[in-house]
N, C-alpha and C positions, 0 to 999 in steps of 0.2 A: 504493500500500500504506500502511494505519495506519502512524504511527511511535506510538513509550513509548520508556520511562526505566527502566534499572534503576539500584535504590540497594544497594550492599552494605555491610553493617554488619558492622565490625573491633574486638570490644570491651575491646580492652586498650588499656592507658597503661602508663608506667614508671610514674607512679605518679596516683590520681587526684585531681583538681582538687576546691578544696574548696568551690565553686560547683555544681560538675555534679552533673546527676540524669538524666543518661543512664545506659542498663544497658552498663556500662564497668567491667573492674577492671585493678589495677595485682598485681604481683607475679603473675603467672598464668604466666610464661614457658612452663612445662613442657606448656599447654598450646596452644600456639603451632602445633606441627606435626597434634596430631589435631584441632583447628579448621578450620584449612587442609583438610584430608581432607573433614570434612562438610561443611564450605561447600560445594566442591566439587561433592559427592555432593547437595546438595539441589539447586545451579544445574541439573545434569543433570538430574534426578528431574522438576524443574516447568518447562524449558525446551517443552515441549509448550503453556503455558499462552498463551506469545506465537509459538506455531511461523506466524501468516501475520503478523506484524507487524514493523517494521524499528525496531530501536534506534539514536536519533539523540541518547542520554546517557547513560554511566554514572559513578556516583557511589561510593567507596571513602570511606565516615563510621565517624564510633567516635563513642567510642575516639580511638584513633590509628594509622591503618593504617598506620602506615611505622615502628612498633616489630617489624611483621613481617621478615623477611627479606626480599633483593630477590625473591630465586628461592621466595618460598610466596606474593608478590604475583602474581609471574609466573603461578606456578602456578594463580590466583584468577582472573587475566583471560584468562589463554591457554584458559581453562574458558567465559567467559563470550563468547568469540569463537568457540569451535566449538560452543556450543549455540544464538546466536544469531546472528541476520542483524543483523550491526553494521554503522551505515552507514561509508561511508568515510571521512567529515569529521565523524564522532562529536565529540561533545564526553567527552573520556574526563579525570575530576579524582578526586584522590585528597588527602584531609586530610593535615596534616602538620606537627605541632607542630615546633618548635624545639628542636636537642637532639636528635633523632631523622634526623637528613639526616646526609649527607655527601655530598660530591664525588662518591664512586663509586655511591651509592646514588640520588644526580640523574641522573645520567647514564643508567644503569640501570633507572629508571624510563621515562625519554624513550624509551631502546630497545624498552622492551615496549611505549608504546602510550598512555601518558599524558600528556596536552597538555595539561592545566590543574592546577596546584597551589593548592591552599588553604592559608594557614599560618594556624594560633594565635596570634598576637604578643598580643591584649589591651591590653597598655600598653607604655610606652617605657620607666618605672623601675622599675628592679631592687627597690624596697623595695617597689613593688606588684604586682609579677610573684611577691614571697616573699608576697606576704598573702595572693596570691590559691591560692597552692600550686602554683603553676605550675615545670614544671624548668627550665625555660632560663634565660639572663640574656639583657641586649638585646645583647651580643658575639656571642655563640651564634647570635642571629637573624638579625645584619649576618651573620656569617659563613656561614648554611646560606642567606641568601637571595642574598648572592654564588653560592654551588655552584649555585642551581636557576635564576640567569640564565647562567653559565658550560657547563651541561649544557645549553641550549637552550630552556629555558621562558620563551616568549615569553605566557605567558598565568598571571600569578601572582592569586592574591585575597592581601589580609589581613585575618584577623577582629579589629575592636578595641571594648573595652566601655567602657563610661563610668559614672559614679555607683556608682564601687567605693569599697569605705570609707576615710573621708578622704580620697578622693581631691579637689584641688584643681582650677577651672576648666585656673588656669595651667597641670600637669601634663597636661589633659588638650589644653589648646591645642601646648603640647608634642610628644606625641604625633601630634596630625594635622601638625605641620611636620617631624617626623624624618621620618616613614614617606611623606609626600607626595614629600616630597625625593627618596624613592627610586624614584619611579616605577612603584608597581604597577597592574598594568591592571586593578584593582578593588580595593574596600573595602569591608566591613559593619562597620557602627559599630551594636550591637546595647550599651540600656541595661542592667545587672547586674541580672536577678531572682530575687528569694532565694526556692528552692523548699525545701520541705518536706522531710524526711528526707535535708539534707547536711547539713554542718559547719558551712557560714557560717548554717543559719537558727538552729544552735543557739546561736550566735556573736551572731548578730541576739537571741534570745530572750532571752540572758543579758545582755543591752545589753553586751558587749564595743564593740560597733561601731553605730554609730546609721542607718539608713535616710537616704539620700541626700534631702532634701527635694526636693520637686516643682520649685520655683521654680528650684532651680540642677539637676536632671537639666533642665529643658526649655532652661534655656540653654546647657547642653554638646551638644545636640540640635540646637540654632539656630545654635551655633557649626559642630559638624558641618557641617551643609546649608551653611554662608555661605565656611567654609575650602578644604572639598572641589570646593565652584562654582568658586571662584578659582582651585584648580589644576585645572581642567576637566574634573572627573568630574560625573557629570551621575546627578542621583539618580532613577532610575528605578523603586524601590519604597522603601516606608515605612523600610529600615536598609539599604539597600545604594546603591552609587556607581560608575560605569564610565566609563571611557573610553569610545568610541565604538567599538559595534562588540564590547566584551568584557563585555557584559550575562551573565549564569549564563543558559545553555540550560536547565540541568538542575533548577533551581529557579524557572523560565518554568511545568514542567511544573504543580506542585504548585500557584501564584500562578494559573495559568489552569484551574483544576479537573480536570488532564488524569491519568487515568490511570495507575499505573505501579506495578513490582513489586519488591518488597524482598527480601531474602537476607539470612539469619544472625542472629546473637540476638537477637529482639526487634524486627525488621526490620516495616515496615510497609508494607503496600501497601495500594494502593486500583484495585479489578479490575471489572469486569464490572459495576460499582453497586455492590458491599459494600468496605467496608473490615475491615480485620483485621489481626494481628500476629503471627508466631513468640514460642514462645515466651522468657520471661525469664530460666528456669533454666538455666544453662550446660550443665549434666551431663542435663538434660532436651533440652533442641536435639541436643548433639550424638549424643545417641542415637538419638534421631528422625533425624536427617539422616544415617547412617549408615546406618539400614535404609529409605533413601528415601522418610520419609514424613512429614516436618514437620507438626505440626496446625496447624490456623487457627484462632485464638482471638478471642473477644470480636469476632467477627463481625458485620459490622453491616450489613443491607441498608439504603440509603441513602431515608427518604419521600422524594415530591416536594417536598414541604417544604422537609425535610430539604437536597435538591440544589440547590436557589433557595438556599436560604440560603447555604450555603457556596460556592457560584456567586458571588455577591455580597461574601461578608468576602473572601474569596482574590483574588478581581478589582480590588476597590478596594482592595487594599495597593498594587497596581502605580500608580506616579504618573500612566500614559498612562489609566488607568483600565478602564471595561468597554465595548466595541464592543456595543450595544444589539441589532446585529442578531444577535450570537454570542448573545446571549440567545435570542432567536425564535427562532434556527436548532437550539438544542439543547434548547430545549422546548415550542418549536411555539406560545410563546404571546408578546404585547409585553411587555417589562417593564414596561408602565406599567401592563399587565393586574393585575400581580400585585405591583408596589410604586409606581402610582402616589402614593399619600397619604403616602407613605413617603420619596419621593423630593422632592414639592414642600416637603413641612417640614424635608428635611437642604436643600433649597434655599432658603428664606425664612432658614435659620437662620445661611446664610452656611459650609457645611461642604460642600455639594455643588454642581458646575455642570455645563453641558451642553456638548461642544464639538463642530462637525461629527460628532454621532449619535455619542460617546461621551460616560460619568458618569464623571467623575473626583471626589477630593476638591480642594477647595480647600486651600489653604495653613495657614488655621483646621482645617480639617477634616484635615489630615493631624497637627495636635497634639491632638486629638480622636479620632480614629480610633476608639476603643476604643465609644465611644459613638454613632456610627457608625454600628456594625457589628451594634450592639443591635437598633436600628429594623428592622434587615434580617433578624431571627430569626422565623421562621413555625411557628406550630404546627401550621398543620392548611394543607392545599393542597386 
């Protein structure tokens, strides 16, 4: 039987980050419980859509889904296990800022059914945890990542950024020696990108804060890769690090072009060759999901083109790269058919190589990427 992924999207925060441009709000509490209801009611509603396929990950993003209660969690996944065929050894992770845990709500978690924890941490100093508007302090994070190994969670991530304003190489080498110290079985070390319509681009615009220059974001990057080797995470796509054996299943899915269905505000999926998203109004979801009928918006059937392409940028972010013959098998043609010329100049250029009948990037080409990923854009198929 096919296996997917489902993602479910929790779009509150206590309060929101002044980086984010997720569709996320803070102060929303009151609407806490008829969230929970629609979520709900739409999992049901389009649980038909994977009725012969077997879920081998589900994913709880925001937001911050653990500003919910235990029991409207419960309630979210106890939903998503009678509508679907979940396998036994899912990988089941749910997001979870710092500040938002405790003891009983770890534990509580474990019970219903979630094996994997992702936390927020970002940085180790508190002067840069306030810049970035983040609630926790690093006490708060020591203490609620105590609870979630205390409750059983043997399988933790932590998200951490770099090239936040002022931030110092030192701070950031900092950083990768507290949180290594503590042993989590995974890391993403994702650079700080100032998107349009938050607080820090207006922050950035008003020169408050100056843009991290190039030369020191690539060597908080280089330090990255060279600190996290040392303590033996082993960097497996372009921002992320594992121990052995604790790679994200559920973000394999998206890195290997696979399929999968999204739930709740703004949630996105990619189905049958189109992709698409619920929508972004809160008072507009939840009323759709309440009379069982979410619309799909900004619909997108995917050219051939189209699928080569994003076949190829999604593939080569992973470090092992793309298995050539997963190409031919999922479009019946070679990839050399269709990016030979493309492929010998990121190879002459030193950014791409061949290894037993996989393309990976090189070591160049993984500080390059972006440029990359260009060569690999097709307009027409």
């Amino acid at each position: 039987m096919r296996e997917t992924g489902i993602y479910i999207h929790i779009p509150f925060c206590v309060q929101k980050c002044l980086y984010c441009d997720f569709p996320s709000f803070g102060g929303q509490e009151k609407e806490y419980e008829r969230y929970t209801a629609a979520l709900c009611r739409e999992i049901e509603a389009k649980s038909h859509l994977a009725k012969d396929w077997k879920i081998k990950t589900v994913f709880f993003g925001g937001g911050t889904p653990t500003v919910l209660s235990a029991q409207q969690m419960k309630r979210i996944l106890d939903t998503v296990f009678r509508c679907f065929d979940v396998e036994s050894d899912a990988e089941i992770t749910t997001e979870a800022n710092p500040g938002t845990l405790s003891l009983e709500k770890c534990v509580a978690l474990r019970q219903m059914g979630f094996n994997r924890l992702s936390m927020g941490v970002q940085a180790w100093q508190d002067e840069l945890l306030e810049r970035l508007g983040r609630i926790h302090t690093r006490q708060q994070f020591l203490k609620n990542f105590a609870s979630a190994r205390e409750a059983g969670f043997d399988n933790i991530n932590v998200d951490l950024m770099f090239a936040l304003p002022e931030q110092t190489l030192g701070q950031w080498e900092e950083t990768l020696s507290k949180i290594t110290a503590l042993q989590p079985e995974h890391i993403s070390a994702y650079s700080l990108i100032i998107e349009e319509g938050t607080p820090f681009y207006d922050l950035y615009e008003k020169e408050v804060y100056q843009e991290t220059d190039e030369e020191l974001d690539r060597a908080m990057y280089h330090t990255a890769v060279q600190i996290l080797a040392e303590e033996d995470y082993h960097q497996y796509e372009i921002s992320n690090f594992a121990k052995d054996g604790k790679e994200s299943r559920h973000n394999r899915i998206y890195w290997q072009d696979e399929g999968y269905l999204g739930f709740g505000l703004g949630a996105h999926s990619y189905w049958a060759g189109k992709r698409f998203h619920n929508p972004y109004d809160l008072h507009t979801y939840m009323e759709q999901a309440e009379n069982g009928n979410v619309s799909m918006e900004d619909v997108e059937e995917l050219s051939l083109a189209d699928q080569y392409s994003e076949f190829m940028f999604m593939g080569l972010r992973l470090k092992e790269g793309i298995e050539k013959k997963r190409f031919a098998q999922r479009f019946g043609v070679d990839m050399e058919a269709v990016y030979g010329a493309e492929m010998e100049k990121c190879k002459e250029e030193g950014l791409l190589e061949e290894k037993d009948g996989w393309l990976c990037l090189t070591e160049r080409g993984l500080d390059l990427s972006n440029q990359v990923f260009m060569e690999f854009l097709k307009e027409d198929a």
